[in-house]
LOMI-9585 format. One record per residue: x, y, z of N, C-alpha, C in turn; chain; residue number from 1. Coordinates in Angstrom, 3 decimals, decimal comma. Example, Ala and Ser with C-alpha at 12.3 -4.5 7.8 and 13.67 -1.06 7.14 Angstrom:
BEGIN
+----------+----------+----------+----------+----------+----------+----------+----------+----------+-----+-----+
!      nc1 !      nc2 !      nc3 !     cac1 !     cac2 !     cac3 !      cc1 !      cc2 !      cc3 ! mol ! seq !
+----------+----------+----------+----------+----------+----------+----------+----------+----------+-----+-----+
!   13,190 !   -5,690 !    7,800 !   12,300 !   -4,500 !    7,800 !   13,200 !   -3,300 !    7,800 !   A !   1 !
!   12,850 !   -2,250 !    7,080 !   13,670 !   -1,060 !    7,140 !   12,900 !    0,030 !    7,870 !   A !   2 !
+----------+----------+----------+----------+----------+----------+----------+----------+----------+-----+-----+
// end
This chain:
BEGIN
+----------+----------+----------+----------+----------+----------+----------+----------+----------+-----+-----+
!      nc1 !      nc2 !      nc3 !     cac1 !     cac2 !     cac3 !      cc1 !      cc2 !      cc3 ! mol ! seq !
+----------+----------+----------+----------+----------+----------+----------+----------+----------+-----+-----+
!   19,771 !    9,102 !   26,403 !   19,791 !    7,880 !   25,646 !   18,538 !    7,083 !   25,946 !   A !   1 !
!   18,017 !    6,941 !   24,586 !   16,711 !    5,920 !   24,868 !   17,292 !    4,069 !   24,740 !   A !   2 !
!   17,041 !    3,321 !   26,751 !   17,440 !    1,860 !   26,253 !   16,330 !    1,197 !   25,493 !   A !   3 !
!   16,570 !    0,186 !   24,946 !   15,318 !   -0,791 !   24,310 !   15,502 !   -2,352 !   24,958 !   A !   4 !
!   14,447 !   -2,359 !   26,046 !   14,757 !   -3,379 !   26,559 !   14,349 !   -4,836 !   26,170 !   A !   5 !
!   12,942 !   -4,414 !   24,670 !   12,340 !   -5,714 !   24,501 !   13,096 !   -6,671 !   23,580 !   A !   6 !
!   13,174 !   -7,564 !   23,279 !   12,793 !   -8,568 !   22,512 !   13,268 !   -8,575 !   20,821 !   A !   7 !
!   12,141 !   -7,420 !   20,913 !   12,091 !   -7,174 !   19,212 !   12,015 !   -5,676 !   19,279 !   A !   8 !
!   12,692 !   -5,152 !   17,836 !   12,764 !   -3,630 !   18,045 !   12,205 !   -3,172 !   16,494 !   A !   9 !
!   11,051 !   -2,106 !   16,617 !   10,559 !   -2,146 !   15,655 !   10,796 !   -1,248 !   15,181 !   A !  10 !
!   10,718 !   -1,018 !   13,392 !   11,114 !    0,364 !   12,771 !   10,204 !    0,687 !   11,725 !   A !  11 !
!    9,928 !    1,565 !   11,625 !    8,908 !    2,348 !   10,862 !    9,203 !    3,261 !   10,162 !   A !  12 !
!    9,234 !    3,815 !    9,228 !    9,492 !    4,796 !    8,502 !    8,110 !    5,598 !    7,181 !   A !  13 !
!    8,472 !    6,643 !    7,029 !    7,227 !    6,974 !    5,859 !    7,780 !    8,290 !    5,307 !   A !  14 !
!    7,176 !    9,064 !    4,722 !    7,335 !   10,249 !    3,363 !    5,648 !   10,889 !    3,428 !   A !  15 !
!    5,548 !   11,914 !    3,774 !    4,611 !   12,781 !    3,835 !    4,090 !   13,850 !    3,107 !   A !  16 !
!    3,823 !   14,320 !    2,343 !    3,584 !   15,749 !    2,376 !    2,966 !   16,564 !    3,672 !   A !  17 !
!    3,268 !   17,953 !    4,176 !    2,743 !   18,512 !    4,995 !    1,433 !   19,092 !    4,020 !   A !  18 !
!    2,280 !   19,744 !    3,553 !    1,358 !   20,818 !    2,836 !    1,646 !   21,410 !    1,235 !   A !  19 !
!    0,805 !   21,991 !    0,616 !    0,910 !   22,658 !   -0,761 !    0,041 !   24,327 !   -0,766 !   A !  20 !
!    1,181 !   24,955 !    0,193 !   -0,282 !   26,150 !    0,680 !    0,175 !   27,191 !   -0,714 !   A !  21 !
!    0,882 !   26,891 !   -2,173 !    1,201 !   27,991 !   -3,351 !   -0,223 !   27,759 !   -4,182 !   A !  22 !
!   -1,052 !   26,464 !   -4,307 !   -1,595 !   25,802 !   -4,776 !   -3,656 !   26,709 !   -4,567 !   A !  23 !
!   -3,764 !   27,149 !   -2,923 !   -4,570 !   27,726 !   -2,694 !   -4,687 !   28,925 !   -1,808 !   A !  24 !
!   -3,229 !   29,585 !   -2,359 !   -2,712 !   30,999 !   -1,171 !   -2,862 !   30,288 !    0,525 !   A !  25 !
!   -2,757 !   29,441 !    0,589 !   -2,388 !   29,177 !    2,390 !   -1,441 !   30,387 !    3,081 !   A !  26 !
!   -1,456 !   30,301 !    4,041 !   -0,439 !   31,032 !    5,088 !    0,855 !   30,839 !    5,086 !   A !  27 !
!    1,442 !   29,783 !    4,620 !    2,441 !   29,261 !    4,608 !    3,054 !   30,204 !    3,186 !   A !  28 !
!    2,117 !   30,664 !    2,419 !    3,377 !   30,971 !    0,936 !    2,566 !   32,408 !    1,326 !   A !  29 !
!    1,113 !   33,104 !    1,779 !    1,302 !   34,288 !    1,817 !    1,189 !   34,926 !    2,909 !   A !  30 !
!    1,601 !   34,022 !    3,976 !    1,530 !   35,262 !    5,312 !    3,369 !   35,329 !    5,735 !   A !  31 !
!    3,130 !   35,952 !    6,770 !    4,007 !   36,867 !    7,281 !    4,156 !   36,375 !    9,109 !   A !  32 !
!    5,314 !   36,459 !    9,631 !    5,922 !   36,369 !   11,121 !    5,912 !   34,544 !   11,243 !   A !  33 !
!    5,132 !   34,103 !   12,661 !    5,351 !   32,951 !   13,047 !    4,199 !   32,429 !   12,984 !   A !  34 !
!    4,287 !   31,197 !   11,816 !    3,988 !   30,290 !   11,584 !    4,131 !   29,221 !   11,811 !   A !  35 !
!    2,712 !   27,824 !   12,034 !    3,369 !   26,135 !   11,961 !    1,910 !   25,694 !   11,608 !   A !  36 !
!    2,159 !   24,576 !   11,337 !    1,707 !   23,372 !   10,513 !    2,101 !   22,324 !   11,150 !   A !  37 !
!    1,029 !   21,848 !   11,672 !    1,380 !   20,259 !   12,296 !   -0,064 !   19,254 !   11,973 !   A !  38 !
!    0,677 !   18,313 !   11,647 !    0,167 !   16,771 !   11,321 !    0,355 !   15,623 !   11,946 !   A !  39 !
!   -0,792 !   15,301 !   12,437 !   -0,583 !   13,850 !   13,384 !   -0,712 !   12,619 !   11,998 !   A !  40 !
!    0,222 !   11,809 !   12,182 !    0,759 !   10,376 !   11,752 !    0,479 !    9,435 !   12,498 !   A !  41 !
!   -0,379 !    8,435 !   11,911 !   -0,410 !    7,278 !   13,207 !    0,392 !    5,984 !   12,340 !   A !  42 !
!    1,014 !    5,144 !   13,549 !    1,765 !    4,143 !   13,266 !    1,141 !    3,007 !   12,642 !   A !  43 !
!    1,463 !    2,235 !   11,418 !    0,919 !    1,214 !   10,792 !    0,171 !   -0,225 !   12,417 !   A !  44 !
!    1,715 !    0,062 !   13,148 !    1,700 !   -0,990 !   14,430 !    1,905 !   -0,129 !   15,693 !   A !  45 !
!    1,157 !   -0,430 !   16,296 !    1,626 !    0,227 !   17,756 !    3,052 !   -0,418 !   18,407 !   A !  46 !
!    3,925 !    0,471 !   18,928 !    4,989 !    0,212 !   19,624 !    4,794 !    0,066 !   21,127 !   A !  47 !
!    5,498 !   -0,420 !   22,067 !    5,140 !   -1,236 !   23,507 !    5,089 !    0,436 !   24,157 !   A !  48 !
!    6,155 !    1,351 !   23,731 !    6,777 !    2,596 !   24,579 !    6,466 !    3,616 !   23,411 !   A !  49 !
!    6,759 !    4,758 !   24,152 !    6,823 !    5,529 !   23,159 !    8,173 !    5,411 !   21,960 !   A !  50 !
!    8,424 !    5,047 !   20,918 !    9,440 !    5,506 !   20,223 !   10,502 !    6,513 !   20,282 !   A !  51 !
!   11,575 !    6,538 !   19,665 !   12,245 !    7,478 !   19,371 !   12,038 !    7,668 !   17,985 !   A !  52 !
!   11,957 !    9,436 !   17,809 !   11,111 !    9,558 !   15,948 !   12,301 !   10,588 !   15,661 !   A !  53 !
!   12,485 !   10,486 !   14,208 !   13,686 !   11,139 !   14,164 !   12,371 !   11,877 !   12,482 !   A !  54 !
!   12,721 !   13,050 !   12,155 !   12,163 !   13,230 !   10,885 !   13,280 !   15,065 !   10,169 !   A !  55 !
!   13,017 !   14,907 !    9,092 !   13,699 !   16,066 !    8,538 !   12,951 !   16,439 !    6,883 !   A !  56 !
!   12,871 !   17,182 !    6,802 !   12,372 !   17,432 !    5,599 !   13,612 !   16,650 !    4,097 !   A !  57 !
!   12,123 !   16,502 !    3,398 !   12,464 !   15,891 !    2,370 !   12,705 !   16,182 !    1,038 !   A !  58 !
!   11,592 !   17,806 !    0,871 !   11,440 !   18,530 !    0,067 !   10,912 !   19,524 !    0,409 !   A !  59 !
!   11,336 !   20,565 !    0,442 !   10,908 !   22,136 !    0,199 !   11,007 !   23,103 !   -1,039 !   A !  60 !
!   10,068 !   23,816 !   -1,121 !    9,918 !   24,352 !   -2,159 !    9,620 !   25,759 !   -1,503 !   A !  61 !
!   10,685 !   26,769 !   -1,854 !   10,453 !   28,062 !   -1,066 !   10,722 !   29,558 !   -1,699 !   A !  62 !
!   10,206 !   30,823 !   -1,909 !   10,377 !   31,847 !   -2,409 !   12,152 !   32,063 !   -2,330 !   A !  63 !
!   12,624 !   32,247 !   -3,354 !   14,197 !   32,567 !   -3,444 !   14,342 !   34,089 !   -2,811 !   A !  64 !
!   13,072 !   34,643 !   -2,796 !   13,098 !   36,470 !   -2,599 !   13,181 !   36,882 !   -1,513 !   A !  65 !
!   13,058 !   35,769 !   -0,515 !   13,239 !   35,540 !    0,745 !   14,069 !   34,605 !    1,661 !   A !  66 !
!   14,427 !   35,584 !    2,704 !   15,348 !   34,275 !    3,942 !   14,660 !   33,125 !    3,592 !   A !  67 !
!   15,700 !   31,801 !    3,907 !   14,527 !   30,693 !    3,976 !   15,288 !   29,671 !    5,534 !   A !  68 !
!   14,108 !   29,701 !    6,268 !   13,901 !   29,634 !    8,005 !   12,878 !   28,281 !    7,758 !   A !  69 !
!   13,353 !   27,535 !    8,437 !   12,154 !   26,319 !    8,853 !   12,862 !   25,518 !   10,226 !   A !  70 !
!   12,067 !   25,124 !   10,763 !   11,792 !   24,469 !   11,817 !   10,857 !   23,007 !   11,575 !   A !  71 !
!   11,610 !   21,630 !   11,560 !   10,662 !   20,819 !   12,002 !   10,990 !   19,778 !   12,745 !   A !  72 !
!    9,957 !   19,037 !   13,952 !   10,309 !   18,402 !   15,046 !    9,366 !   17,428 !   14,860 !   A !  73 !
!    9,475 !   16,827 !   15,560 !    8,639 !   15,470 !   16,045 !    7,707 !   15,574 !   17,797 !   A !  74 !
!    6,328 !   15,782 !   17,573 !    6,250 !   16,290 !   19,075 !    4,939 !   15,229 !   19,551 !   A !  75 !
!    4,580 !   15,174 !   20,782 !    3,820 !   14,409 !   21,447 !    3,740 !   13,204 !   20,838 !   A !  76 !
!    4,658 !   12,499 !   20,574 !    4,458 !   11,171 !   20,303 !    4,177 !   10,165 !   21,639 !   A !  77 !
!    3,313 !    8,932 !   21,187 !    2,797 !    8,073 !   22,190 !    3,194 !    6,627 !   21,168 !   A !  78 !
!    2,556 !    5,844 !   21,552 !    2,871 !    4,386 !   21,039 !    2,146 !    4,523 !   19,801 !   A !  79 !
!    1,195 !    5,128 !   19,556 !    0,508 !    4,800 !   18,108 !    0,936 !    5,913 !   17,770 !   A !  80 !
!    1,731 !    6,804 !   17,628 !    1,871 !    7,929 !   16,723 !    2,595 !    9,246 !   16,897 !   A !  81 !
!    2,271 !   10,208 !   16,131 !    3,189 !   11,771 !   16,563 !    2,446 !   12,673 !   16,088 !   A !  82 !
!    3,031 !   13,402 !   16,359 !    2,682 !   15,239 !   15,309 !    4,248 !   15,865 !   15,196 !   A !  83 !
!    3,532 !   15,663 !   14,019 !    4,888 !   16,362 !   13,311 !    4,866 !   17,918 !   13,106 !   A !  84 !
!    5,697 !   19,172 !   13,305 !    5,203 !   20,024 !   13,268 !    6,716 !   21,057 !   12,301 !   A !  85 !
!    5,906 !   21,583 !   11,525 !    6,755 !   22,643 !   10,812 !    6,396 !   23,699 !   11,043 !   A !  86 !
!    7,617 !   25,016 !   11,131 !    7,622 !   26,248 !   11,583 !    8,230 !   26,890 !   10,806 !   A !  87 !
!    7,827 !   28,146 !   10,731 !    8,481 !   29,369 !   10,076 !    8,531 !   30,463 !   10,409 !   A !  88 !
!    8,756 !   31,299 !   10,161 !    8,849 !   33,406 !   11,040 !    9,339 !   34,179 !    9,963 !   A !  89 !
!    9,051 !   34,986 !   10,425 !    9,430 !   36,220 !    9,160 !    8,972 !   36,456 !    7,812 !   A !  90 !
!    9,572 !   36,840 !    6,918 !    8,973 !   36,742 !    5,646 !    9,136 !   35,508 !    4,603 !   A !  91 !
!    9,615 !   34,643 !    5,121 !    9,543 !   33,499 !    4,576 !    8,830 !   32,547 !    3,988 !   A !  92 !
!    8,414 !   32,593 !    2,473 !    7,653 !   32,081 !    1,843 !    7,723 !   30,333 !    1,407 !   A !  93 !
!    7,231 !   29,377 !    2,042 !    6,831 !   28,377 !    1,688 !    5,893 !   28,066 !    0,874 !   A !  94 !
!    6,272 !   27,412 !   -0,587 !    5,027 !   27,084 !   -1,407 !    4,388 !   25,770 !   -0,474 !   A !  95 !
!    5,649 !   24,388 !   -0,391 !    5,688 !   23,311 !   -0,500 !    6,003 !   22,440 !    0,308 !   A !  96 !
!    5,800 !   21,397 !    1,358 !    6,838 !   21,033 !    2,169 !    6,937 !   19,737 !    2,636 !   A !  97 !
!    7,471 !   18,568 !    2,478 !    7,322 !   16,919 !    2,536 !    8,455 !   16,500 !    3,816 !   A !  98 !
!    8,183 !   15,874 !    4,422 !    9,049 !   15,381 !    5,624 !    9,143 !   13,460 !    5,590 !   A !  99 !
!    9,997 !   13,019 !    5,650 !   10,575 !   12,044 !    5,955 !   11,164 !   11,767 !    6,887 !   A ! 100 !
!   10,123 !   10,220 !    8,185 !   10,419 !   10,061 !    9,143 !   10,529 !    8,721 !    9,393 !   A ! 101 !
!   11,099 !    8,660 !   10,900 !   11,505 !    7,110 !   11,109 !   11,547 !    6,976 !   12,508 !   A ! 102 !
!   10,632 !    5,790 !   13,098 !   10,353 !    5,824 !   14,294 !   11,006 !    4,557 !   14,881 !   A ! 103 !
!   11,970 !    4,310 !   16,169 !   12,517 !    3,061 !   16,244 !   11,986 !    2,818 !   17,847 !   A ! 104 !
!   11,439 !    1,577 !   18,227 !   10,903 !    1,300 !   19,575 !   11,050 !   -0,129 !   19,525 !   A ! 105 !
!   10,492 !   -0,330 !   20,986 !   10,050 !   -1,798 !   21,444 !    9,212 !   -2,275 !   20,915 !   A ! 106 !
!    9,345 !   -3,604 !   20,385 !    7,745 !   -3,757 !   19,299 !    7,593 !   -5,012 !   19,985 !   A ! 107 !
!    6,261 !   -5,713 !   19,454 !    5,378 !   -6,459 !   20,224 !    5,351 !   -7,953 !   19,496 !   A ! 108 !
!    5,741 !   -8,770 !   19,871 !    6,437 !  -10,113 !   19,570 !    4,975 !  -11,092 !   19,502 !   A ! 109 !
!    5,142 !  -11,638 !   18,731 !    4,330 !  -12,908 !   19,189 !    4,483 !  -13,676 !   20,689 !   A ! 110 !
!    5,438 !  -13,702 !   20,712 !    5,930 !  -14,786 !   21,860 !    5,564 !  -13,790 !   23,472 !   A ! 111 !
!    4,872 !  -12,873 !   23,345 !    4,872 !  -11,723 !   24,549 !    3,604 !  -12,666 !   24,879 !   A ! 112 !
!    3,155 !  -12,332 !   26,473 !    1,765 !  -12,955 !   26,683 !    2,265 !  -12,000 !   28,509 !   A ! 113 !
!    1,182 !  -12,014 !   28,734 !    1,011 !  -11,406 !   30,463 !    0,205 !  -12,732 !   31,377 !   A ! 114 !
!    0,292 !  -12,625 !   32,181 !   -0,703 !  -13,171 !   33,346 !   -2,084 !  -12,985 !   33,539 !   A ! 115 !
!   -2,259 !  -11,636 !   33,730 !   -3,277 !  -10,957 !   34,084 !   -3,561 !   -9,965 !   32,997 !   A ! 116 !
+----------+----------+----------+----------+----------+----------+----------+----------+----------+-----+-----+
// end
């Protein structure tokens, strides 16, 4: 369990595209085994901590002729941002793929000030 100890708690959200790899044969619609695709996102506002980022795809667009396998996470996030990363294996053809995320943290108040 992530606590939130500040003040003010900030939330962020956005809609991405990863990728369109049908568009210029990418790897994603013509290769084969294990695959990923990752995209760093930076935050409109920096958060005090790292966030908690929650994301899931929004739209996929994928070969019917095939299993369809994906993987996506939220990884190395810091106060300004993440990488978002999508995965695949096998013969699994991705044309298309959009993720929708939402980041919730300690956010930074007017009324904050330090000493030093």
């Amino acid at each position: 369990m992530k606590l939130i100890t500040s003040q003010s708690i900030g939330i962020e959200q956005g809609d991405d595209v990863l990728f369109s790899d049908y568009e210029d044969g990418g790897v994603m619609w013509t290769g084969e085994g294990a695959r990923e695709r990752r995209k760093g996102l930076i935050f409109g506002q920096s958060f005090k901590s790292a966030p908690a980022v929650h994301v899931t795809l929004s739209m996929w667009d994928m070969d019917s002729a095939a299993n369809v396998r994906a993987d996506v996470t939220a990884e190395n996030v810091t106060t300004t941002g993440f990488d978002v990363v999508f995965r695949t294996w096998g013969d699994t053809r991705v044309a298309r793929a959009r993720i929708r995320w939402m980041a919730i943290g300690e956010a930074y108040h007017e009324d904050d000030w330090q000493l030093y």
